[in-house]
matplotlib code that plots the C-alpha trace (Angstrom):
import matplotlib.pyplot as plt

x = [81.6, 82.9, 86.7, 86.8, 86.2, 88.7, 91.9, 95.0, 97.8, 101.7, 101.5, 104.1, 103.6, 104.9, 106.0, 106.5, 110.3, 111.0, 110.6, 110.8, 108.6, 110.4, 109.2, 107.8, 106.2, 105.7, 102.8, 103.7, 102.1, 102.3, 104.3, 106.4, 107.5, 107.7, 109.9, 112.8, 114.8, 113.1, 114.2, 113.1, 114.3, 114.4, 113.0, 110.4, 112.3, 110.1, 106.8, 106.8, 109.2, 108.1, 110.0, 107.8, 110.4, 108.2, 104.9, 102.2, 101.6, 98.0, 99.4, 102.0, 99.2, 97.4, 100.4, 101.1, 97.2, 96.5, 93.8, 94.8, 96.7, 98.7, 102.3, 104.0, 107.4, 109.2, 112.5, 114.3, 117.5, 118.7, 121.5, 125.1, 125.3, 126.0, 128.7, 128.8, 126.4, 129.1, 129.0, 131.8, 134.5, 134.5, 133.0, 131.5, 130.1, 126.7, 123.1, 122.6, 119.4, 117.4, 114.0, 111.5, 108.7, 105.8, 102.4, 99.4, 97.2, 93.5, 94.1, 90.9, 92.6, 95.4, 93.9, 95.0, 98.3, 101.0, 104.4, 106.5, 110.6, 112.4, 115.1, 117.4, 118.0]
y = [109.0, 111.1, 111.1, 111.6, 108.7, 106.7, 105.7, 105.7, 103.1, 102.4, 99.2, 98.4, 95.8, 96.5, 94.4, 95.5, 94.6, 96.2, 99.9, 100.3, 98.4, 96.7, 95.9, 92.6, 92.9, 94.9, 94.2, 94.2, 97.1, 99.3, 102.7, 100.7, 98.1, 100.5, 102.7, 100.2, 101.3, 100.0, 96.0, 93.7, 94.3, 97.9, 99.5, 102.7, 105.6, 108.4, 109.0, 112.9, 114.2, 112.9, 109.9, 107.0, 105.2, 103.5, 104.6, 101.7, 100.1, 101.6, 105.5, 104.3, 103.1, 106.7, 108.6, 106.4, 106.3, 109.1, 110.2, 108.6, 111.1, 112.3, 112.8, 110.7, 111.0, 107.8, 107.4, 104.1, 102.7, 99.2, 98.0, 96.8, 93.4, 90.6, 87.9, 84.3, 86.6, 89.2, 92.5, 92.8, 94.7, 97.4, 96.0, 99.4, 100.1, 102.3, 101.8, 103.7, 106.3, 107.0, 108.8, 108.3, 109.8, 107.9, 108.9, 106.7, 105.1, 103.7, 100.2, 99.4, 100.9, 98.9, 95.2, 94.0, 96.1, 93.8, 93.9, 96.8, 96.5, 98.1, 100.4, 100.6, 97.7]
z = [85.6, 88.4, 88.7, 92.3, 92.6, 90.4, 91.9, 89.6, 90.0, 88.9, 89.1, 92.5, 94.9, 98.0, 100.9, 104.2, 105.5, 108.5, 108.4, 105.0, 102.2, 99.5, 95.8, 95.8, 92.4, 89.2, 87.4, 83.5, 81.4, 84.5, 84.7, 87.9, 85.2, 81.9, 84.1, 84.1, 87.1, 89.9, 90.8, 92.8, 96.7, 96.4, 99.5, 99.0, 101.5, 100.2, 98.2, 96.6, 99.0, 102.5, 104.1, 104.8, 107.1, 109.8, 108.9, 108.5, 105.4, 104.8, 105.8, 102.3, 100.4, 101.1, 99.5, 96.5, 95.0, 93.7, 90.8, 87.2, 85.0, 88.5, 88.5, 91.8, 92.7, 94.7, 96.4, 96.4, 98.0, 96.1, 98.5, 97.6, 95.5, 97.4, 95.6, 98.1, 101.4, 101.9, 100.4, 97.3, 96.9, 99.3, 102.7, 103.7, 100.1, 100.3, 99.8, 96.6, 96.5, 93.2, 92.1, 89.8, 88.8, 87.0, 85.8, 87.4, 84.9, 85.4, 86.2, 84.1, 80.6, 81.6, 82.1, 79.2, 78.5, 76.8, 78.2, 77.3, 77.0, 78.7, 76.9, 80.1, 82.0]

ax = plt.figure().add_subplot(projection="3d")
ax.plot(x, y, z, "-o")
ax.set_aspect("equal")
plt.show()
């Protein structure tokens, strides 16, 4: 089989939101979902270094497949809680920034991966 040709995933579904895409899904057994500290509503700012803010939703799909085995590093911002639609606590409370870096798997080894726990919630 020629590896060139094999595209390796992690697993995140992205939707786009403005101009940046936000995590619409996680597809269990994936690295995205094993990693446990990506949620839900996060928004993708940067993938390996390189901000993705306005670029279109295929030029983000370029950078985050990769060959299976390939290291990928992502940047997220998760916004402030919300308690009732207002922001809590402090009103001018920050977007909070975090990276992660995941290994991409061959989506065919993974068709039938069970669920894994996460340790950190």
């Amino acid at each position: 089989h020629e590896q060139g040709s094999q595209s390796g995933t992690i697993g995140l579904v992205l939707d786009a939101a403005g101009r940046l895409p936000v995590v619409r899904e996680m597809r269990p057994g994936f690295p995205a979902a094993n990693n446990g500290f990506i949620h839900l509503g996060d928004f993708l700012t940067q993938v390996d270094g390189a901000s993705i803010e306005g670029r279109s939703f295929a030029d983000v799909h370029t950078r985050i497949k990769g060959l299976p085995h390939s290291k990928i590093s992502l940047t997220f911002m998760r916004a402030p809680k919300q308690q009732n639609g207002l922001h809590s606590a402090l009103h001018l409370s920050q977007p909070r920034l975090f990276m992660v870096t995941l290994t991409r798997v061959d989506p065919r080894n993974q068709r039938h991966a069970p669920e894994v726990h996460r340790m950190l919630a």
